[in-house]
N, C-alpha and C positions, 0 to 999 in steps of 0.2 A: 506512114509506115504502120501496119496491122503487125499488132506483139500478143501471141495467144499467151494469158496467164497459163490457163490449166492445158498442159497438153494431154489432148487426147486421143488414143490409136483410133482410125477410122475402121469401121466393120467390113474388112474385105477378105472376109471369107467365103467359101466355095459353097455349093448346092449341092447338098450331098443328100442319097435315098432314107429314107427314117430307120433310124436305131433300130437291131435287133430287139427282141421280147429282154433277152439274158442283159445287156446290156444295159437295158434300163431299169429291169431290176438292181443293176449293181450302183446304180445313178442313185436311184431313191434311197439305200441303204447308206450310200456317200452321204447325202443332204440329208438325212435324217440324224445320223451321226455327228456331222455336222452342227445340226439344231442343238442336240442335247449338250454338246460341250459349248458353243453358244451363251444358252441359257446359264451352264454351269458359272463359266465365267461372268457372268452378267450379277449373278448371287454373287459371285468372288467380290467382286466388285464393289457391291453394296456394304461388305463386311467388314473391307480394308480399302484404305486408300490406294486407288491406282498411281503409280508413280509413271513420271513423263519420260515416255524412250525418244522423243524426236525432240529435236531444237531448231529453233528458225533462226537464221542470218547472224539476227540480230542481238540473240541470246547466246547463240555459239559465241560470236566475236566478246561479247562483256565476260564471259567463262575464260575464252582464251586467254583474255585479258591478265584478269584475276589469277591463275595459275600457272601461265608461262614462264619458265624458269630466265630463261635472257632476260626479260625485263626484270625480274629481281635481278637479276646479277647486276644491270645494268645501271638500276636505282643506287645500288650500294655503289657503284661506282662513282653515280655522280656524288650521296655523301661523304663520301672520303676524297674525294676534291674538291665539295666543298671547304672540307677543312682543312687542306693544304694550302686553300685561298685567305683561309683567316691564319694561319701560320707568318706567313710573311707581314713585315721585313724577319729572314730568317737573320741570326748575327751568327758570326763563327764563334765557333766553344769560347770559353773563358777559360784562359790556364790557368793552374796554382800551383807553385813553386815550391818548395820544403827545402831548407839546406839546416845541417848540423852535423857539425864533427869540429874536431882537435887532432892536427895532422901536423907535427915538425912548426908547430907553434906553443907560446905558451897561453897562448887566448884558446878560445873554447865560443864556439860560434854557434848563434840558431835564430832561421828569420825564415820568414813568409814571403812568398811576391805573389801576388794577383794581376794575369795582365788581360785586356781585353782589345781586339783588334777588331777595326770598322775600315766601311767601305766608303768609297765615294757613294752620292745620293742617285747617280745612274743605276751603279749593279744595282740596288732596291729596287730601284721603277723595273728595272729589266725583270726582276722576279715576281715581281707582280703582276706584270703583264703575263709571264710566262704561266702563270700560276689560275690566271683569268681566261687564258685561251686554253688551255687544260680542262677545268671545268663545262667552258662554251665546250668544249669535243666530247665532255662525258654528256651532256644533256642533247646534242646532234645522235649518239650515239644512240640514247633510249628513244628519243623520238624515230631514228633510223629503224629500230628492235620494234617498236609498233608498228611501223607503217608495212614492213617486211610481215611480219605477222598478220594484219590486214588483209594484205594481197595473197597470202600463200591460204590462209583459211576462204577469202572469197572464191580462189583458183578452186581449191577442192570442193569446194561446197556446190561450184554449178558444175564441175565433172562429175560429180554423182549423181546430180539431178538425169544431164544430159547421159552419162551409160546407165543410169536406171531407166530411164526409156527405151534406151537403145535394147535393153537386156529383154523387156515385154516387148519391142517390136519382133527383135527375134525366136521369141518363145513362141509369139502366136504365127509368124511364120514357117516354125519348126511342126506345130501342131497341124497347119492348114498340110504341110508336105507328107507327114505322118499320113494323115486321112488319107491323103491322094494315094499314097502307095499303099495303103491299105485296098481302095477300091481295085486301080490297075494291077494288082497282084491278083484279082483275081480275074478282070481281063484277060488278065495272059494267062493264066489254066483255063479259059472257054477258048483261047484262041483268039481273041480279040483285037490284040497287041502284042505286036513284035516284042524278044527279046531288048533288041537296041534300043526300042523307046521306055523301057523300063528301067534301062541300067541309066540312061538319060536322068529320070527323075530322082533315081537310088543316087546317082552321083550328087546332084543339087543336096541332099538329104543327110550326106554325110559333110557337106562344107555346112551345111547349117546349123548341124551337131557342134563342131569345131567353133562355129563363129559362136555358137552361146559360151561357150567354156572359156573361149578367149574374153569377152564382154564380161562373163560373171568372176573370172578371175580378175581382170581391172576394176570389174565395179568393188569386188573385196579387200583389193590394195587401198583404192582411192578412201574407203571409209574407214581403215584399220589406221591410215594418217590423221584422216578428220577426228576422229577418236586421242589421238596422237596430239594433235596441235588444242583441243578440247580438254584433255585428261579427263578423257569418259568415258562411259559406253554408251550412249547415244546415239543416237544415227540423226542425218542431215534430213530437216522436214520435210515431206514427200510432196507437198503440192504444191511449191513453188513452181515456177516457168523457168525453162529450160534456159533461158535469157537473162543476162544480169540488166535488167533496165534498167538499173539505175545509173550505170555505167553510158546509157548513152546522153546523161546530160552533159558530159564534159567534152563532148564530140570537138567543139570549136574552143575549150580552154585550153591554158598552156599550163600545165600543171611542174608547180617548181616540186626539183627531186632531193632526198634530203641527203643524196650522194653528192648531191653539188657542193651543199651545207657543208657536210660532211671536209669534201678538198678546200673549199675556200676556210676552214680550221684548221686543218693540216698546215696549209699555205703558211697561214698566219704564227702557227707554234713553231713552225721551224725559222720562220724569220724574228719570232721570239729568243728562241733558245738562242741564236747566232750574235744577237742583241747582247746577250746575258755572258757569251763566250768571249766577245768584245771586251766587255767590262770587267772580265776577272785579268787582265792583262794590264789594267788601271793598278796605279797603287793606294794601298789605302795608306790607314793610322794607326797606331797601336799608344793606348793610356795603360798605365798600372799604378799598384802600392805597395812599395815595399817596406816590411817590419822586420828590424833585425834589430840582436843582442851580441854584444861581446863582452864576455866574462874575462874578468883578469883583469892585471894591474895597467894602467894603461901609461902613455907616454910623460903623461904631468902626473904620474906618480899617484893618482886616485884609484882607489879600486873599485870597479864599476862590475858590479851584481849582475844574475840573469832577471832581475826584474825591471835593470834600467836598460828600457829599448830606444831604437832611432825610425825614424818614419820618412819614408824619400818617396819622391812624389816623380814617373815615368813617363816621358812621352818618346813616341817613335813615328818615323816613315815603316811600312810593308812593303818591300819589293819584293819580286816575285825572285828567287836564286838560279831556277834556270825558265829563261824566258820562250826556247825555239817549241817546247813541247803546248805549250797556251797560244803559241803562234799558229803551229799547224793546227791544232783541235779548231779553232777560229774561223780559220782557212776550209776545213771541212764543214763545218760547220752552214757558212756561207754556199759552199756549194750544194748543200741539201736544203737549204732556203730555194735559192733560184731554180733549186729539181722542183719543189714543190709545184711553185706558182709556175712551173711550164704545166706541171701534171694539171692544176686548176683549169690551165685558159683552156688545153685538151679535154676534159671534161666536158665544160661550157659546148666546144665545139660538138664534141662526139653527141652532149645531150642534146642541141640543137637539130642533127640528122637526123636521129633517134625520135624527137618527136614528130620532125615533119616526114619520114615514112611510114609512122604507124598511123599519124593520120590519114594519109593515102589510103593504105590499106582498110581500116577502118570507114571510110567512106565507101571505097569498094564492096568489102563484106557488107555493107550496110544494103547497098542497091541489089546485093544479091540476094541476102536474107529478104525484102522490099519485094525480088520476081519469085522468091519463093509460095511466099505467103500468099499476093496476089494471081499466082499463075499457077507454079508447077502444081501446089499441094489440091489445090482445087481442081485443075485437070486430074492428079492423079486419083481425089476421090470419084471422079466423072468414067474414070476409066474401068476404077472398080465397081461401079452400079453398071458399065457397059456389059464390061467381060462376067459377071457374074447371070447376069440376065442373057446375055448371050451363052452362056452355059445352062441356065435351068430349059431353052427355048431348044436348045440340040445345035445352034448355030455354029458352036464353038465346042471345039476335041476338048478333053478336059488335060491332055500333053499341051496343047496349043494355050489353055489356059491358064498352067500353070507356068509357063515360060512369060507370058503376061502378069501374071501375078509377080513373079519373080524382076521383070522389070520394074514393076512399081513400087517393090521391097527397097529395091536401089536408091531410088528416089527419095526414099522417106529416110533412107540411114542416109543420106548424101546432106540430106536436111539438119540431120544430126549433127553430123558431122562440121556442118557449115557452124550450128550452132557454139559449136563446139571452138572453133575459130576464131570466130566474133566475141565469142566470153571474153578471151585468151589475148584477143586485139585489144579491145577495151580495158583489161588490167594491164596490160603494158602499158598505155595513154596513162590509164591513172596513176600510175604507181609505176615509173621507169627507174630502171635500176641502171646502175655507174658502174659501180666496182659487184664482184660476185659474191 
C-alpha cells in the first residue's frame, strides 16, 4: 500500500493567454512588497527569539497531557482513595458516657463509661475489599481520561490536516473558475458564447465560493478545539500526511478497551458493597469501663467520699433493633451486583462486534485508499496533463474543460474524504469506546 507523507495538490490548472501589461505591474509591486516584509521579519528574527506556533503529534499529546484538567481531577481522585484504602479497618465511634446528679436520693452520684463496639472479622474484609475495588475504579478512571484524550486529540489533529488540504484544494479550484469566468465573460461580449453556457460556469462558481466557506469554517472549528484540548494557541504541524499511519499497525490486533476495565470494576464494587451490606446484618460486640462514685453514707454505715470510685469492667452482644430495614438494603444491594455483571458480560459482547466491524471496515477503507493511490489519483493527474494540453492545442472548449476539470476536483475531495474515513476507522480500532 503507497502512503504519501507530504500531500501535495497536483498542477492542474488551465492555459490561459499572458497577463495584461497593468496586471503585472500590480504582480511585481505584490512581490516586491512581499520581499521587503520578508526581509523585515528575517532581521525580526535575528533580534528576538522566534517562538513555536506549530506542534507535531507528539508534542501536542505530552501538552495535553500536562494541562488537561480531567486528569488532574482524576489524579486527586485516585489520592483520596488511596486513602480511604489505608483508613480501613474502619471501627464504629467510641462512646462516652457522663452521669451526675442527686435526684429523690440522699447519695450524690458521678461516673464515666467508655464503650467500644466491634464487628465480626468478615464486615473488615468486606471493607477492604470494598475500599480496594474503589481505588482499582479511580486508577481505570484516569487511565480511561488518557486514553479518551488520546483519541480525541489524534481525532482532531488528522481532521485539520485532512480540511487543511481540502481548504487549498478548493481555493485553487476557486481560482482556476475565477480565471475561466474572467476569459468567457468576455467571450460572451464578442459573441462567442451563449448566455446558457455562462451561467453554467457562474453556477459551478458560486457552489465553489460556498464549499470554501463551509471547509474554512470547519477547518476553524476543528483548530479552536485542538487549541482547546492543548490549552494553546498553536496550530496542528502542517506537514504531516493526511493519514494517521501509525494507526495502521494495529490493523490485525485486538485492542483491550479500558471501558471493559472500567465494567468489569464496576461489577466487582457492587458485588463488594453487597458483601459489606450482608455483613452489617451480623452481630457484633461491644467492651467498655465504667468509673463511678457514690458520695454519702452508705449501707454499713461508712461514708464514702467523691474521691472513693468503683471501676466495672462491660462486655456485650450488638444486635441490630430493627432488623427488616438491613434486610432490604441487602436485598438491593444484591440486585445491583447481578445488574452489574450482566452490564459486564453485555459490554464484553457489544466490544466483541464493535471490533470485528470496524475491522471489516477498515480493511475495506484500506483496499480503497490501496485503488486510490494506485489508480484513481494517478489517472486523475493523466487526465490533467490530457485536458490541459488538449486545451492549449484548441482540441478542447475551455466549457468542455472545465466541466473536466471539475470532475477531477471530485476525485481529489472524494480522496479526502476517504481519508478522512480511514483516520476515523482506525481511531475507533484503536481506542473503542463502551460507555459515552
Amino acid at each position: 500500500m503507497k502512503i504519501t507523507r507530504n500531500f501535495k495538490m497536483p498542477n492542474c490548472s488551465p492555459i490561459y493567454p499572458t497577463y495584461p501589461r497593468a496586471i503585472l505591474g500590480k504582480r511585481m509591486f505584490q512581490l516586491t512588497l512581499a520581499l521587503l516584509i520578508g526581509l523585515f521579519s528575517a532581521f525580526h528574527s535575528f533580534a528576538q527569539p522566534q517562538q513555536q506556533r506549530e506542534l507535531t503529534l507528539q508534542e501536542a499529546l505530552q501538552r495535553a497531557q500536562s494541562t488537561w484538567q480531567p486528569l488532574k481531577s482524576d489524579s486527586l481522585n485516585t489520592m483520596a482513595a488511596q486513602r480511604e484504602s489505608k483508613a480501613h479497618p474502619m471501627l464504629d465511634p467510641a462512646q462516652v458516657n457522663s452521669e451526675w446528679g442527686q435526684i429523690n436520693s440522699v447519695y450524690r452520684d458521678q461516673g464515666l463509661q467508655i464503650n467500644q463496639t466491634f464487628r465480626l472479622p468478615g464486615f473488615y474484609k468486606a471493607q477492604r475489599n470494598l475500599a480496594q475495588t474503589k481505588l482499582e475504579g479511580a486508577r481505570i478512571e484516569q487511565a480511561r481520561s488518557l486514553t479518551n484524550l488520546e483519541r480525541d486529540l489524534i481525532s482532531t489533529y488528522y481532521t485539520y490536516q485532512v480540511l487543511y488540504q481540502k481548504r487549498i484544494l478548493l481555493q485553487h479550484n476557486d481560482s482556476v473558475i475565477s480565471e475561466t469566468v474572467k476569459v468567457l465573460k468576455q467571450r460572451y461580449q464578442r459573441g462567442q458564447i451563449s448566455g446558457s453556457d455562462l451561467n453554467q460556469i457562474l453556477l459551478i462558481q458560486g457552489e465553489s465560493s460556498i464549499n470554501i466557506q463551509k471547509a474554512s469554517r470547519e477547518l476553524e472549528n476543528t483548530l479552536r478545539w485542538f487549541q482547546y484540548l492543548t490549552a494553546s494557541e498553536f496550530m496542528p504541524w502542517g506537514l504531516d500526511s493526511v493519514l494517521w499511519t501509525a494507526g495502521l499497525g494495529i490493523i490485525r490486533e485486538q485492542n483491550p478497551s479500558p471501558d471493559l476495565d472500567l465494567l468489569a470494576n464496576l461489577s466487582k464494587e457492587a458485588k463488594a458493597n453487597s458483601q459489606l451490606s450482608q455483613q452489617l446484618r451480623k452481630p457484633g460486640w461491644s467492651i467498655g469501663l465504667r468509673n463511678v462514685s457514690i458520695q454519702g453514707m452508705g449501707p454499713d454505715g461508712v461514708l464514702y467520699p467523691m474521691s472513693r470510685r468503683f471501676n466495672t469492667f462491660q462486655a456485650g452482644l450488638v444486635l441490630p433493633l430493627w432488623g427488616r430495614p438491613l434486610r432490604e438494603q441487602a436485598i438491593a444491594d444484591r440486585f445491583r451486583s447481578e445488574a452489574m455483571h450482566l452490564n459486564h458480560k453485555h459490554g464484553i459482547g457489544r466490544w466483541s462486534v464493535l471490533q470485528r466491524n470496524t475491522l471489516l471496515e477498515v480493511a475495506d477503507l484500506q483496499s480503497q485508499w490501496s485503488k486510490f493511490n494506485t489508480i484513481l489519483i494517478p489517472l486523475a493527474d493523466e487526465l490533467t496533463q490530457q485536458a490541459n494540453t488538449q486545451l492549449a492545442s484548441g482540441e478542447l472548449d475551455l466549457i468542455e474543460w472545465t466541466h473536466n476539470h471539475q470532475r477531477i476536483m471530485q476525485t481529489r475531495e472524494s480522496y479526502l474524504q476517504l481519508a478522512m474515513d480511514f483516520n476515523n476507522a482506525l481511531i475507533r480500532l484503536r481506542f473503542p469506546t463502551l460507555i459515552p
